[in-house]
BAFI-3210 file (N, C-alpha, C; in Angstrom, 3 decimals, decimal comma, padded with zeros to 6 digits):
// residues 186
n [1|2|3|4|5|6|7|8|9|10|11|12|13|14|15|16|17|18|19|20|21|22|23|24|25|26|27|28|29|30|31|32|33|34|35|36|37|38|39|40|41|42|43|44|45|46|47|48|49|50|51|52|53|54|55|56|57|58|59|60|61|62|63|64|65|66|67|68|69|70|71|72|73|74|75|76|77|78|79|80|81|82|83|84|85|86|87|88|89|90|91|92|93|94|95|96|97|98|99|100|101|102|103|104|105|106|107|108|109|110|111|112|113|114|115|116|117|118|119|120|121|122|123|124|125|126|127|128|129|130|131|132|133|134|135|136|137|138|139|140|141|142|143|144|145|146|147|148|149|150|151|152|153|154|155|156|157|158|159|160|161|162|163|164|165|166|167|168|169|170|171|172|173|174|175|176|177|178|179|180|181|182|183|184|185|186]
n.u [076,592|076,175|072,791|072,922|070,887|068,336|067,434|069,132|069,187|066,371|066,622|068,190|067,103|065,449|062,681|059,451|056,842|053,955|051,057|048,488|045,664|042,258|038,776|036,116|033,001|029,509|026,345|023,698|020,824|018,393|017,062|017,739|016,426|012,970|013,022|014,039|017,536|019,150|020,682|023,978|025,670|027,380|026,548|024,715|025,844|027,316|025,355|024,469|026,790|026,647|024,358|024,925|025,169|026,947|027,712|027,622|025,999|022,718|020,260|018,216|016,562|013,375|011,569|013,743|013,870|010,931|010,951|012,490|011,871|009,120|010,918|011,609|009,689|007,722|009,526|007,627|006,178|003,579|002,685|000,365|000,655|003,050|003,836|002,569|004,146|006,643|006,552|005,637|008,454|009,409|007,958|008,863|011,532|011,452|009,623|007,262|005,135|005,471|005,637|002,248|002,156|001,286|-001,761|-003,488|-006,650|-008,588|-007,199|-007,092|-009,955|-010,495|-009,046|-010,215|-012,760|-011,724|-011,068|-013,505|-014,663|-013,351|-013,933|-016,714|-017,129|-015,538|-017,317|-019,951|-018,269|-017,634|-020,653|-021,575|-020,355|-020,879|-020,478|-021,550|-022,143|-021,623|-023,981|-023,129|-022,450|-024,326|-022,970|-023,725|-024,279|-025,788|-028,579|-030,218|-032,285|-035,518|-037,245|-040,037|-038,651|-036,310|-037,547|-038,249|-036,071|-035,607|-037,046|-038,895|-039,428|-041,436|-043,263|-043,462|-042,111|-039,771|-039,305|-038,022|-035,767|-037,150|-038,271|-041,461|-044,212|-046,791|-050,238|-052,631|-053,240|-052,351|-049,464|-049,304|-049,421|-051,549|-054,216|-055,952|-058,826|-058,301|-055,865|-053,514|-051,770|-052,900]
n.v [015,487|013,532|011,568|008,180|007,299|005,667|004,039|002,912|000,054|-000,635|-001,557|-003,911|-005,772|-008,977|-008,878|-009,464|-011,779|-011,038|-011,738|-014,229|-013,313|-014,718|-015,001|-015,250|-015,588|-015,620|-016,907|-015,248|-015,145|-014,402|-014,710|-012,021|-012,182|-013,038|-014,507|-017,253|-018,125|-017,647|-019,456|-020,265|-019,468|-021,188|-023,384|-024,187|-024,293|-026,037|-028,433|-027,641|-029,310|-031,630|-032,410|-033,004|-030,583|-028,952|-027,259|-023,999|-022,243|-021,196|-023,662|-022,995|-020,230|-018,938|-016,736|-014,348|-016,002|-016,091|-013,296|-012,979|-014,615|-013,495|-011,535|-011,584|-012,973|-010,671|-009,267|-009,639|-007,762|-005,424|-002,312|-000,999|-002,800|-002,989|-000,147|-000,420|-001,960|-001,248|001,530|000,107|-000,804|001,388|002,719|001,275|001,367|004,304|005,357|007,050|007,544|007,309|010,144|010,646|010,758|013,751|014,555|015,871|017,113|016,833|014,885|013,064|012,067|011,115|008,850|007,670|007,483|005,501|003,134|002,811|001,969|-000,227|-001,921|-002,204|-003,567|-006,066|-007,214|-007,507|-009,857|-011,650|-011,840|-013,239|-015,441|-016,999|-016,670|-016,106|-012,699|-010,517|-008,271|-004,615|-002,462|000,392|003,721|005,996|005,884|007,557|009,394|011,492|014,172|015,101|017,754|017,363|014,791|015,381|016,913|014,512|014,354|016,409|018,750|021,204|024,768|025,764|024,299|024,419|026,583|028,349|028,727|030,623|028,490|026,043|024,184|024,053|022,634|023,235|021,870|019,690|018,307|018,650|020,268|023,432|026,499|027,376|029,399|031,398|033,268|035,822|036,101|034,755|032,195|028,730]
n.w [056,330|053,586|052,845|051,740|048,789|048,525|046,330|044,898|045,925|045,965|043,318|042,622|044,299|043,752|041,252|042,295|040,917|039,595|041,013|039,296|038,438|039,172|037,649|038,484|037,390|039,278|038,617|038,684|040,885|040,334|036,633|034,541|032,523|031,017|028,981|026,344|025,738|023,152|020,754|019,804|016,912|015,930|016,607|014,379|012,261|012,345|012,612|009,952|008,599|009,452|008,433|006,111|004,512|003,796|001,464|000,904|-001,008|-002,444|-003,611|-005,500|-005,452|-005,347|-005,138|-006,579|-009,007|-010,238|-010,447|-012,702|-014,818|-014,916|-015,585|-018,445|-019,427|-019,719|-021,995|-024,335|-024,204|-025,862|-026,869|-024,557|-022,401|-022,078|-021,644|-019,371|-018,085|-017,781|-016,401|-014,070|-013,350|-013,103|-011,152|-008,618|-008,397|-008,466|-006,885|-007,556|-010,353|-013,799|-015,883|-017,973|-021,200|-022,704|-024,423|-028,031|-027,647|-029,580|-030,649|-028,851|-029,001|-031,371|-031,449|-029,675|-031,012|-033,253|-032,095|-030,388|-032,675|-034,234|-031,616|-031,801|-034,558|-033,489|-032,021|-033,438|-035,493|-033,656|-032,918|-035,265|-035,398|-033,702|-031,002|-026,933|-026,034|-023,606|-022,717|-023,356|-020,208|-019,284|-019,971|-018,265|-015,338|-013,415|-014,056|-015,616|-013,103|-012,981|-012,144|-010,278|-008,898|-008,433|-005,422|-003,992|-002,689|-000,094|001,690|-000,058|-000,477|-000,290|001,828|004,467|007,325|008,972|012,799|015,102|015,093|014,528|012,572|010,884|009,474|007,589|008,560|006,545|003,484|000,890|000,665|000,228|001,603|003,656|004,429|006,265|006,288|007,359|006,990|008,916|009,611|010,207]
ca.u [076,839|075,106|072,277|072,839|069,815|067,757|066,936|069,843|068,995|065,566|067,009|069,238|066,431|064,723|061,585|058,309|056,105|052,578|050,184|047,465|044,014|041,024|037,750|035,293|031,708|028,657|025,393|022,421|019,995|017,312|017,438|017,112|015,204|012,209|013,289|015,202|018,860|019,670|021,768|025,279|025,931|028,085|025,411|023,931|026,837|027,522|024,290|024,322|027,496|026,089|023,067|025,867|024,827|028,211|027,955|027,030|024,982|021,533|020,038|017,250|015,630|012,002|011,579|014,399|013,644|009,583|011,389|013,490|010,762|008,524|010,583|012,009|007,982|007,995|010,066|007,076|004,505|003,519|001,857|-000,259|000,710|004,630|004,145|002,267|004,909|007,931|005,696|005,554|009,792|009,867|007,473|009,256|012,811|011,608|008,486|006,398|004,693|005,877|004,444|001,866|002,645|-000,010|-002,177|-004,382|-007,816|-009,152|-006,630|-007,864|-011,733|-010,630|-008,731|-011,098|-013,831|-011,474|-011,214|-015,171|-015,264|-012,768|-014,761|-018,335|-016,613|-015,280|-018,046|-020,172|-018,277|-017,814|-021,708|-021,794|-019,197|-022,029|-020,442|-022,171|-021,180|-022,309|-024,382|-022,452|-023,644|-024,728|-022,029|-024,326|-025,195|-026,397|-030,034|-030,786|-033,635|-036,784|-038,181|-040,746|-037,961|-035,170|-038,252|-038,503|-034,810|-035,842|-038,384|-038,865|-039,190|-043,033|-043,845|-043,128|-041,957|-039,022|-039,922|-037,212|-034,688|-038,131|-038,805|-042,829|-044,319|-048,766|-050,853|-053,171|-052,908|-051,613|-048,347|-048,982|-049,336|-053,375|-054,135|-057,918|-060,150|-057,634|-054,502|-052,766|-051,861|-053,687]
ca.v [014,336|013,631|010,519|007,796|007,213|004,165|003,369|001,644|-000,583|-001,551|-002,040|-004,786|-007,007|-009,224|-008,782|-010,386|-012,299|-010,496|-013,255|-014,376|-012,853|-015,417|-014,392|-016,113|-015,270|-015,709|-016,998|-014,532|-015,950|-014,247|-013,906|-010,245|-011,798|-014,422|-014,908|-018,078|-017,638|-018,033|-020,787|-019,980|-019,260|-022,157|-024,960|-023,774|-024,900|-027,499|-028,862|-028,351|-029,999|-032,624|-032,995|-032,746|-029,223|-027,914|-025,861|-022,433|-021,860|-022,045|-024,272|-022,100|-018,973|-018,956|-015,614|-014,284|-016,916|-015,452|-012,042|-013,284|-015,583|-012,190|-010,173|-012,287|-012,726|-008,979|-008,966|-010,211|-007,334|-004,748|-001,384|-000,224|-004,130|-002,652|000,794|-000,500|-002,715|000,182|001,908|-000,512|-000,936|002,863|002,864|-000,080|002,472|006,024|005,621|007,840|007,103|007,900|011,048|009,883|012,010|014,945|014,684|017,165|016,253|016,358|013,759|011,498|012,395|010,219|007,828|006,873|006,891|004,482|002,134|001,964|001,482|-001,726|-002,564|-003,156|-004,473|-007,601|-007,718|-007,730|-010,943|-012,572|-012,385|-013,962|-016,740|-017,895|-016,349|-015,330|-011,676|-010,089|-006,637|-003,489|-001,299|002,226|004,179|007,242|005,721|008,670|009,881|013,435|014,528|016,173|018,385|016,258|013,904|016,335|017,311|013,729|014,352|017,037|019,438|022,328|026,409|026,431|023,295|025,087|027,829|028,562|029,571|029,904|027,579|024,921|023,966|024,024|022,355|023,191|020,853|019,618|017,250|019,563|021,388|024,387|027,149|027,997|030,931|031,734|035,109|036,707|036,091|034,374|030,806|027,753]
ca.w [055,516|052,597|052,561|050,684|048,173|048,902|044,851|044,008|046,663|045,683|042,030|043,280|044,813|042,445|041,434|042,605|040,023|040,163|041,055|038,258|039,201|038,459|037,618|038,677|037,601|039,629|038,210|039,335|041,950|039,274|035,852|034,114|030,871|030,991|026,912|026,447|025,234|021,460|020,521|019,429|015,114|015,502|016,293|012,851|010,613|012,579|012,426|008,283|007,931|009,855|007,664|004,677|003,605|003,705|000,667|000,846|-002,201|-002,525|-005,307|-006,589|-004,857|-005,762|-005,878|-007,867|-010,189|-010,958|-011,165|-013,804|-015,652|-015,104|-017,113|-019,216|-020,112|-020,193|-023,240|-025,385|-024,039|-026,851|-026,627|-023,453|-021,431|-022,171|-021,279|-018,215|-017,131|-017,578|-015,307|-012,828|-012,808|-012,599|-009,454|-007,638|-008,589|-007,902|-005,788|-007,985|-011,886|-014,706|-016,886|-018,906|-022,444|-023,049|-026,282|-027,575|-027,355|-030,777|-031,189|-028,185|-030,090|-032,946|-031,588|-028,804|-031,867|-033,792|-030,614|-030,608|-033,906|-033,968|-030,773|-032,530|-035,448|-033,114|-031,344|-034,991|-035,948|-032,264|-032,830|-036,262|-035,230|-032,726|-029,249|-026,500|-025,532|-022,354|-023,204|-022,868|-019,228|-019,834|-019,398|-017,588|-014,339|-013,152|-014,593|-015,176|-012,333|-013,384|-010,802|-009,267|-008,701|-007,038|-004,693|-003,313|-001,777|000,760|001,349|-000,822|000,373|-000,282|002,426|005,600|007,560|009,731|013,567|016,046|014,633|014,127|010,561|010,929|008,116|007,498|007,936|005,282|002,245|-000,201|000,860|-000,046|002,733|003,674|005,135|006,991|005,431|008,693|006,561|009,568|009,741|011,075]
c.u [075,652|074,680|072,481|071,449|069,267|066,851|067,911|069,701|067,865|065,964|067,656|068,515|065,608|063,551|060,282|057,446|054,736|051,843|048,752|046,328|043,113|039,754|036,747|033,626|030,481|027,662|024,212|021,446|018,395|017,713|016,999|016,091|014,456|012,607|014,270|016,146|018,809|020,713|022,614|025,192|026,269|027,767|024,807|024,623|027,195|026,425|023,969|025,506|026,883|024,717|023,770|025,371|025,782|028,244|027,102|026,469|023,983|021,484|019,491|016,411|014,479|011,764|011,923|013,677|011,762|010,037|012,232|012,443|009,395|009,007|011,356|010,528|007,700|008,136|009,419|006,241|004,907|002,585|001,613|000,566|002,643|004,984|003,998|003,396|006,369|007,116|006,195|007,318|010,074|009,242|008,327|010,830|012,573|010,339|006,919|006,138|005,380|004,714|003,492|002,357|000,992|-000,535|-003,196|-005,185|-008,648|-008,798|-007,242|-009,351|-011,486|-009,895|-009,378|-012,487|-013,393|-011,634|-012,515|-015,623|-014,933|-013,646|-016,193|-018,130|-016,062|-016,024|-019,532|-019,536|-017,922|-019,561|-022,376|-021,333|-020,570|-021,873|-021,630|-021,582|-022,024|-022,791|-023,692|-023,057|-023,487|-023,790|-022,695|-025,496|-025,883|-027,535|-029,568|-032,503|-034,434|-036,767|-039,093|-039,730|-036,580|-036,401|-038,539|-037,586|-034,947|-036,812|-038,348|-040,158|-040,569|-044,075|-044,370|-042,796|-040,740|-039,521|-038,876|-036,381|-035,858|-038,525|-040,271|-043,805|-046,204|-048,525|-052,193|-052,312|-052,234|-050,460|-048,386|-050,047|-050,881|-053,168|-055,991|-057,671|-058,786|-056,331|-053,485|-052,839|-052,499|-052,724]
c.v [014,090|011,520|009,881|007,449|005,749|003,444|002,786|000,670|-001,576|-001,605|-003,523|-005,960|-007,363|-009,175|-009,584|-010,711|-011,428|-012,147|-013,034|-013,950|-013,992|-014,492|-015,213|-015,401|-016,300|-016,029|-016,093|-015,104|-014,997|-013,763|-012,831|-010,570|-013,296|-015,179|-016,413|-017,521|-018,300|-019,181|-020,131|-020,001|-021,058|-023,410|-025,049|-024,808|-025,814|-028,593|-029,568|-028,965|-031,276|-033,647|-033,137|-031,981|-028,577|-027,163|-024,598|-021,814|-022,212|-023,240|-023,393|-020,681|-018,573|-017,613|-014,654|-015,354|-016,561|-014,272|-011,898|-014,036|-014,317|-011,439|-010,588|-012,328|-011,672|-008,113|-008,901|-008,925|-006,208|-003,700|-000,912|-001,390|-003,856|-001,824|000,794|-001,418|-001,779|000,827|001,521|-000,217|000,289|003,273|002,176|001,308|003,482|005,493|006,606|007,117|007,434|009,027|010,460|011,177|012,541|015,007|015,757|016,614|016,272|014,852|012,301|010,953|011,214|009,082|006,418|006,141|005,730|002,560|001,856|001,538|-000,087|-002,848|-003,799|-003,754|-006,203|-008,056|-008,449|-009,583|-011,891|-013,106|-013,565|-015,048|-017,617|-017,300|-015,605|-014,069|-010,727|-008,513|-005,903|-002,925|-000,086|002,808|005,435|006,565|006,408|009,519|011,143|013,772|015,560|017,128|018,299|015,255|014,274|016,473|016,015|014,140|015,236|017,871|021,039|023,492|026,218|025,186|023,859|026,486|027,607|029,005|029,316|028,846|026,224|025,018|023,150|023,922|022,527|021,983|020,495|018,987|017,871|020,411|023,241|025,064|027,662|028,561|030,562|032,664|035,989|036,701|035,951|032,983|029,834|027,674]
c.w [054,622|052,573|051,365|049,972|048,282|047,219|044,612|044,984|045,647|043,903|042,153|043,629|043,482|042,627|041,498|041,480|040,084|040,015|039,739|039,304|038,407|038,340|037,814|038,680|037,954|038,731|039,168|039,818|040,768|037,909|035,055|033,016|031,001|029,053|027,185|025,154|023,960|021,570|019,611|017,588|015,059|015,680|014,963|012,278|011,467|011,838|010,777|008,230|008,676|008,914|006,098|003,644|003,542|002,610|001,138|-000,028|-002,201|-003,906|-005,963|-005,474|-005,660|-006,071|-006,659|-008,978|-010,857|-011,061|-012,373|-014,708|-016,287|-016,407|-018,467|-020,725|-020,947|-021,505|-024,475|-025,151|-025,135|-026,226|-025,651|-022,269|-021,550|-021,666|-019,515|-017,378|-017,154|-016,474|-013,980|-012,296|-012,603|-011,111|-008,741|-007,373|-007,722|-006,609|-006,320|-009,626|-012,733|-015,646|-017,842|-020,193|-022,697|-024,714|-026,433|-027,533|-028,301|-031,080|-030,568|-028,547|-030,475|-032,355|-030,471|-030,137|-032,466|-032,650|-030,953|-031,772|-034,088|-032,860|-031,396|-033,587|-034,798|-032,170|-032,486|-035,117|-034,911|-032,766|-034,091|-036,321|-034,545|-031,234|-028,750|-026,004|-024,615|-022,769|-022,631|-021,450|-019,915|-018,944|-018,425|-016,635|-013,530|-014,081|-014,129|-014,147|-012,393|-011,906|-009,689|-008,638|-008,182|-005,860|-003,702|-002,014|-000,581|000,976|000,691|000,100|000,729|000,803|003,535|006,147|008,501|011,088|014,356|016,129|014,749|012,974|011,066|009,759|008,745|007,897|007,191|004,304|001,580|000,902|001,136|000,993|002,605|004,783|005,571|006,454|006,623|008,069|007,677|008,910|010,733|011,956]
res [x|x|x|x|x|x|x|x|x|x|x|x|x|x|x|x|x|x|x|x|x|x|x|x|x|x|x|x|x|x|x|x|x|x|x|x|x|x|x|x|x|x|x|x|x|x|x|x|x|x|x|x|x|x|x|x|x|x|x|x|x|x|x|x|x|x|x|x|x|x|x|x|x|x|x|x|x|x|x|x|x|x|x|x|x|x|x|x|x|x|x|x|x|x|x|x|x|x|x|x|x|x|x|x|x|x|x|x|x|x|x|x|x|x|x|x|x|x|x|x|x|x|x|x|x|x|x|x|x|x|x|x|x|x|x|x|x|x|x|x|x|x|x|x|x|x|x|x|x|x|x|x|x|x|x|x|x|x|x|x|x|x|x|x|x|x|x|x|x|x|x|x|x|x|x|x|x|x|x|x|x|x|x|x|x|x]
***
């Protein structure tokens, strides 16, 4: 005889609800971070509508506003105070300078001479106006050194002698190496 099947059975009974699971979390008897906890986004904007800042726009941003006044400024500079400020917006951009352009150097000759020439010309009638004008420095801070005057800096070949990794300098007033009738050294 053939079993009857015990599924249409449990089809037949109705079915049980599953019960709700709670969750109930524990507070930790220590906690993992001595930091105190942030306060929620949403005390923020509370807070400004509270103080009746509800818009969301600034008024003025200070620093935009001198980058804009900057180059606004900008617009007026001429010549070297123009090239130098393209410059600058090309560093801030790339990270590197811009080429300076290659001249030959006869050319920079003459036009450095014209420069000094204009120079003492407005320094010429600065002085005739009445100003005071601070004396030029010497552009060659570095002196040329005689020979007596390199010789201060260390001691020269004809002082001493080498012996055994000892630098053995005469002695006697004068430097220079004396010998005895025996042609040894003292």
């Amino acid at each position: 005889m053939a079993k009857k099947s015990s599924k249409q059975k449990q089809d037949d009974k109705p079915k049980k609800q599953k019960r709700e699971v709670k969750v109930v979390k524990c507070p930790s008897a220590f906690p993992i971070s001595t930091k105190p906890k942030k306060r929620p986004r949403d005390e923020y904007k509370n807070r400004d509508e509270a103080r009746g800042n509800s818009k969301k726009e600034k008024l003025i941003d200070l620093h935009d506003a001198a980058k804009e006044i900057r180059a606004y400024g900008a617009t007026a500079f001429v010549g070297k105070q123009k090239r130098d400020y393209e410059d600058e917006k090309y560093y801030k951009l790339t990270g590197r300078h811009k080429k300076k352009n290659s001249c030959p150097l006869p050319l920079v000759r003459g036009l450095k001479r014209a420069a000094a020439r204009r120079d003492a010309k407005a320094r010429e009638e600065a002085r005739q106006a009445g100003l005071i004008i601070p004396k030029k420095k010497d552009d060659s801070s570095r002196k040329s050194m005689t020979d007596t005057e390199f010789q201060k800096f260390g001691p020269a070949p004809n002082i001493g002698f080498m012996k055994s990794g000892v630098y053995r300098v005469s002695n006697g007033g004068d430097f220079k190496s004396k010998r005895n009738g025996k042609g040894r050294r003292r």
